[in-house]
C-alpha positions as CSV (number, residue, x, y, z in Angstrom):
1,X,0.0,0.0,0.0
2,X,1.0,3.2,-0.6
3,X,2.3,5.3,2.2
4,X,1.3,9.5,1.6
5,X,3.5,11.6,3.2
6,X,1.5,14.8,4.3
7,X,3.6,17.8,5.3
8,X,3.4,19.4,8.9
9,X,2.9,23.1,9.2
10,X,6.2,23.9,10.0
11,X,7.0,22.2,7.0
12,X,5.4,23.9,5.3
13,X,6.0,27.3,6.1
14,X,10.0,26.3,5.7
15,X,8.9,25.3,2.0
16,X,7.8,28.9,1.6
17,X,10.5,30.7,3.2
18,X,13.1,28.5,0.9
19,X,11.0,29.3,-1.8
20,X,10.8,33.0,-0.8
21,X,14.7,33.4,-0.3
22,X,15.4,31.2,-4.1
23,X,12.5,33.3,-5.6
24,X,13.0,37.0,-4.5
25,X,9.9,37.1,-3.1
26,X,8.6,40.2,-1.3
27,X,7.9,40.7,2.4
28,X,4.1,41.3,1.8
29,X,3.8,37.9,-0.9
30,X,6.0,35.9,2.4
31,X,3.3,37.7,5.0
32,X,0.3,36.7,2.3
33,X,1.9,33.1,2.0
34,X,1.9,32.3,5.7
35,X,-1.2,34.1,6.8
36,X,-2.9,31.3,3.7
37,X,-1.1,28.8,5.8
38,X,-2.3,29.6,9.0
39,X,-6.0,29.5,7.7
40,X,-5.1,26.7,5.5
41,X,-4.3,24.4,8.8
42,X,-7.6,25.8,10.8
43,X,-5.3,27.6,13.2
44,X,-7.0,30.1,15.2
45,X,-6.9,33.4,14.2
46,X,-5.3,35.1,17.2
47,X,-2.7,31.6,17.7
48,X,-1.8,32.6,14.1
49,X,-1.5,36.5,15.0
50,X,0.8,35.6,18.2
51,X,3.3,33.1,15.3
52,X,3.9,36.0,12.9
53,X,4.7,38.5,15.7
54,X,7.1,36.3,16.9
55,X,8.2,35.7,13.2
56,X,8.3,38.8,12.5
57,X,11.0,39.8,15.6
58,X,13.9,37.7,13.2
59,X,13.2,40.3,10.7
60,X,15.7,43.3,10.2
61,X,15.0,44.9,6.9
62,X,11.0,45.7,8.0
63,X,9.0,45.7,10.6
64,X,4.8,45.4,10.6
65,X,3.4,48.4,11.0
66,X,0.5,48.7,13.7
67,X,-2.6,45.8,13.1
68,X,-0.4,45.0,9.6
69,X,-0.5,41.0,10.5
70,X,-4.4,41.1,12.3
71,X,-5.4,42.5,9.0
72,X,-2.9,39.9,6.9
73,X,-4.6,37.1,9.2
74,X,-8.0,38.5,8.7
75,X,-7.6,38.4,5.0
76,X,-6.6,35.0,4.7
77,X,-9.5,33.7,7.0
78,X,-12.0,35.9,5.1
79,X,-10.7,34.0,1.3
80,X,-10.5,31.0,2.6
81,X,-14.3,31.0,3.4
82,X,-14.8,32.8,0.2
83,X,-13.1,30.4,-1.8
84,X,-15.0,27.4,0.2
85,X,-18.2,29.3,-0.4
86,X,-17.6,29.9,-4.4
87,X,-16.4,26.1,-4.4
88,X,-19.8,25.0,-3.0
89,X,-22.0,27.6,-5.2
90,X,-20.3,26.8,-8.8
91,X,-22.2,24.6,-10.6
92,X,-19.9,24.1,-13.9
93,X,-16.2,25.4,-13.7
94,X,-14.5,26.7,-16.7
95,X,-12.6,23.4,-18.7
96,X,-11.1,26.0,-20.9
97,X,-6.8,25.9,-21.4
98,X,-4.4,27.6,-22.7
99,X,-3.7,26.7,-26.1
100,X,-0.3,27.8,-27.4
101,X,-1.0,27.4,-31.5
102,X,-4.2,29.9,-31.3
103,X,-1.8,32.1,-29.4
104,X,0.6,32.1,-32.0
105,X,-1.8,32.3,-34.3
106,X,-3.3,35.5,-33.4
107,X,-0.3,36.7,-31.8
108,X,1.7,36.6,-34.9
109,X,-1.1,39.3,-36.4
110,X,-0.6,42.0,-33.9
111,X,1.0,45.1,-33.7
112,X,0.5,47.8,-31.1
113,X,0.5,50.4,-33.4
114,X,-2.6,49.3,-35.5
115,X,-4.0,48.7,-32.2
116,X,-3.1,52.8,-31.0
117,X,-4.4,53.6,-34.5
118,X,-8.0,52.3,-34.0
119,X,-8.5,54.2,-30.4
120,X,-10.3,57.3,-30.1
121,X,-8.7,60.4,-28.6
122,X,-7.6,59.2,-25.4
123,X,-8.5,61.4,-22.2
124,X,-5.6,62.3,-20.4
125,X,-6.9,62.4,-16.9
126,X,-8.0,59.1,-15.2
127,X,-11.2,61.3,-13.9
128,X,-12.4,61.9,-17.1
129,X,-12.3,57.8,-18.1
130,X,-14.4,57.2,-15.0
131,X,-16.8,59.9,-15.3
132,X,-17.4,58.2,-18.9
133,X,-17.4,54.4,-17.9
134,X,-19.5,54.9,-14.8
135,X,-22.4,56.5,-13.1
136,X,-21.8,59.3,-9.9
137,X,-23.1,56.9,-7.4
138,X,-21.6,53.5,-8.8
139,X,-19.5,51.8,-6.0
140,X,-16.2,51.4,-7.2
141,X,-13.1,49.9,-5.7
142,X,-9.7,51.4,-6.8
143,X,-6.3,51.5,-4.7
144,X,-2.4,52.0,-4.8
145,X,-2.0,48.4,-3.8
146,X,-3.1,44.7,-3.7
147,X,-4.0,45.1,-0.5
148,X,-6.3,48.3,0.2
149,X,-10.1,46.7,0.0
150,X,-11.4,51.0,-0.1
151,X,-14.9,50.7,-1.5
152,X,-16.2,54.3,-2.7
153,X,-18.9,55.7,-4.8
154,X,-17.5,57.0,-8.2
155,X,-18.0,61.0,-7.6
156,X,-16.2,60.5,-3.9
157,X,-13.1,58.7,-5.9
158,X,-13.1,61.8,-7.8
159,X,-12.0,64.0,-5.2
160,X,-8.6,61.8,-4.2
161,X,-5.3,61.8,-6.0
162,X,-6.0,59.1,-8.7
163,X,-2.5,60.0,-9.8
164,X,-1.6,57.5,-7.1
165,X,-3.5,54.7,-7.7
166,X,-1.9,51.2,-9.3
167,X,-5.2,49.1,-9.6
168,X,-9.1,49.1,-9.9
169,X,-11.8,46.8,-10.3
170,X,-13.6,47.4,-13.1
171,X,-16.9,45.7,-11.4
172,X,-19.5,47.9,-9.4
173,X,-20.3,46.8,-5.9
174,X,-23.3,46.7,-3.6
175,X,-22.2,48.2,-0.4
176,X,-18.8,50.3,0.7
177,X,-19.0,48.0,4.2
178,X,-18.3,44.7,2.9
179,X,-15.1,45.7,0.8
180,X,-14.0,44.3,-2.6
181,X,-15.0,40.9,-2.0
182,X,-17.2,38.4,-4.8
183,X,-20.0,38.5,-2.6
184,X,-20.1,42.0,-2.7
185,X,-20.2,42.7,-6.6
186,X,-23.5,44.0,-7.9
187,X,-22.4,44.0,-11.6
188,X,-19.9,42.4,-13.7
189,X,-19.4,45.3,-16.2
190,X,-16.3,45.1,-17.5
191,X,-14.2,42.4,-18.0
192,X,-10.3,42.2,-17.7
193,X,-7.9,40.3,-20.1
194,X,-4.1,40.4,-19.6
195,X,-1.1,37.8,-19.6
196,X,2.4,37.1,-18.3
197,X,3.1,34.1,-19.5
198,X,2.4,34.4,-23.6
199,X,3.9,36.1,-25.5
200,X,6.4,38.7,-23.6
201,X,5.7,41.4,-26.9
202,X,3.2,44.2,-27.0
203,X,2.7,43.4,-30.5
204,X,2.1,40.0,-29.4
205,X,-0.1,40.7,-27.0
206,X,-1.9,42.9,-29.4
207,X,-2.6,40.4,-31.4
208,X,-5.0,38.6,-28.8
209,X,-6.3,41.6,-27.6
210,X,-7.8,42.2,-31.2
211,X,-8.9,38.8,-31.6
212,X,-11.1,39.1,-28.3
213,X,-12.1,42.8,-29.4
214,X,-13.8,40.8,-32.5
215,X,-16.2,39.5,-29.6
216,X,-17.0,42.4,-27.2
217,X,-16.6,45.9,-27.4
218,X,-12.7,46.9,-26.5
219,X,-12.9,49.8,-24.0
220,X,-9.7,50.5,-22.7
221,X,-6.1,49.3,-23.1
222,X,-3.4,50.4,-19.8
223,X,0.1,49.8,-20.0
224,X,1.3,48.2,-16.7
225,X,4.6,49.9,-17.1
226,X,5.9,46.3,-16.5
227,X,5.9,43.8,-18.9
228,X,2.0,43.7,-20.3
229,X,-0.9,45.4,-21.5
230,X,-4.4,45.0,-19.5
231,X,-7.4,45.2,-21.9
232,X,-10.9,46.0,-20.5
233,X,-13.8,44.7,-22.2
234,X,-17.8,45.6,-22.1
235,X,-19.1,42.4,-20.3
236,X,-21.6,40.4,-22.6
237,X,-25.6,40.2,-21.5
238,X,-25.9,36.9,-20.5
239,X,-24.0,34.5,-17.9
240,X,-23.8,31.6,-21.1
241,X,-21.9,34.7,-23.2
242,X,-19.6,35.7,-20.4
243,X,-18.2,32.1,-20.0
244,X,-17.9,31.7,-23.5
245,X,-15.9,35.3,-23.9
246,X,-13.9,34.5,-20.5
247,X,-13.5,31.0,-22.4
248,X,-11.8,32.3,-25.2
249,X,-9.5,34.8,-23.4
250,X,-7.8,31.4,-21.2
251,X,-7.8,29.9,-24.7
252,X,-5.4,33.0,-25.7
253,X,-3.5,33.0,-22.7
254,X,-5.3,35.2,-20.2
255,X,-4.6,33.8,-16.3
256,X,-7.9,32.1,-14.8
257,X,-8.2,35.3,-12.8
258,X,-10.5,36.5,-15.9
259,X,-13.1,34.3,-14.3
260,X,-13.5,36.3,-11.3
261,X,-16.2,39.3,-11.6
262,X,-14.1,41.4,-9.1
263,X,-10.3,40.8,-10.9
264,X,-8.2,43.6,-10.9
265,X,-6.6,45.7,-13.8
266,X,-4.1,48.5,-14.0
267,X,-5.7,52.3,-13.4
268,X,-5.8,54.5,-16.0
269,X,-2.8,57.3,-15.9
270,X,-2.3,55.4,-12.0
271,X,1.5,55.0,-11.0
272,X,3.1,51.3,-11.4
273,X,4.5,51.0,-7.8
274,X,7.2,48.2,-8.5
275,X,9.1,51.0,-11.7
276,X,7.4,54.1,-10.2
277,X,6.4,55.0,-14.2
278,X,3.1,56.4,-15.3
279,X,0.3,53.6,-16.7
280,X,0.1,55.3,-20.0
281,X,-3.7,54.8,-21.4
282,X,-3.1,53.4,-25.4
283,X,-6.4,52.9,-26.8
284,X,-9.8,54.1,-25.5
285,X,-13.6,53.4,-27.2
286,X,-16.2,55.1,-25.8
């Protein structure tokens, strides 16, 4: 018979620490890693809260700043039901895969200036492309990091410094209380395509975002000011036409975040936090 060898938590978190150290990780990816862990083995929160302060003592380049690991902890507990809850809701998950000859296929077709060619003039001001995508009181999330969960109506976004911002969720929620959580979108309006993995080129890359822009309405194209270009897409009608479009964009490469109503895309004219560059907008249809 065979014997399965299941790791301890300690194990574990020594597997991510080795991982973090060959990898380059970040502190805040190591401090999401373990606080998954923690919730993964069904340790209570506060026993969890109590191991990452005393982690966090061996640490000389940072250290937490006030309730940084109660809200890392309370994160990880609040996904981990999310993800359980999702689990148990879904009827039918995606079956769709990458497939690297339509990639190449389409890929091979693109170039970035055709795709800069077909935009209309582009609004230089990320106020001015949210005033146009969205209603005053549509609840929108948008935040210089991963990590802010910020929920405001659209006209009170106005009034901060946008210049500042590195991501937004293109959705519209319910409620400002209940953060940017799944359970808390009210309408999938948009939807986000964007890739790492295939190909590395903008051309490339254009060349899938034009293939998917033969199926919904292309709305907005943001350089990441990395290494990729996050398209924005009108969301179809109907729940059978999403999956099919979100379908198609894993079928060109997209990650399976695209299944997610509340996945998150650059901002518009926002500032990439990792080069400190501008997210230039290069195409716009309104």
């Amino acid at each position: 018979m065979a014997v399965i060898k299941t790791q301890t938590f300690a194990e574990k978190v020594v597997q991510l620490l080795n991982r973090a150290k060959r990898e380059g990780m970040t502190y805040n990816t190591q401090m999401g890693g373990i606080a998954r862990l923690c919730a993964d083995f069904n340790i209570h929160p506060q026993v969890a809260c109590d191991h990452m302060h005393l982690a966090s003592m061996s640490v000389l380049r940072r250290k937490p700043s006030a309730l940084e690991i109660e809200n890392w902890i309370k994160w990880a507990y609040t996904k981990k039901q999310q993800d359980v809850g999702t689990l148990a809701g879904r009827k039918t998950r995606s079956q769709a895969r990458r497939n690297p000859d339509i990639i190449a296929e389409w890929a091979k077709k693109g170039s970035l200036q055709d795709l800069i060619n077909r935009s209309e003039p582009i609004p230089q001001k990320a106020s001015e492309i949210l005033e146009s995508l969205y209603q005053d009181d549509d609840l929108l999330h948008i935040s210089p990091n991963k990590f802010r969960k910020d929920v405001k109506s659209r006209d009170e976004w106005l009034q901060d410094d946008l210049t500042r911002m590195q991501f937004f969720c293109p959705c519209i929620f319910k409620d400002v209380e209940t953060g940017r959580l799944a359970e808390n979108v009210a309408q999938r309006k948009y939807i986000v395509f964007e890739t790492d993995d295939l190909p590395k080129d903008w051309d490339a890359q254009s060349g899938l975002i034009n293939r998917l822009s033969q199926e919904q309405k292309l709305v907005l194209v943001v350089n990441s000011s990395n290494k990729s270009l996050h398209a924005v897409f009108e969301a179809p009608d109907t729940e059978e036409a999403t999956n099919k479009f979100t379908d198609l964009a894993i079928t060109l490469g997209a990650d399976r975040a695209v299944l997610r109503p509340s996945q998150m895309a650059r901002f518009p004219w926002g500032t990439n936090e990792k080069t400190g560059k501008i997210q230039e907008v290069l195409f716009y249809g309104r």
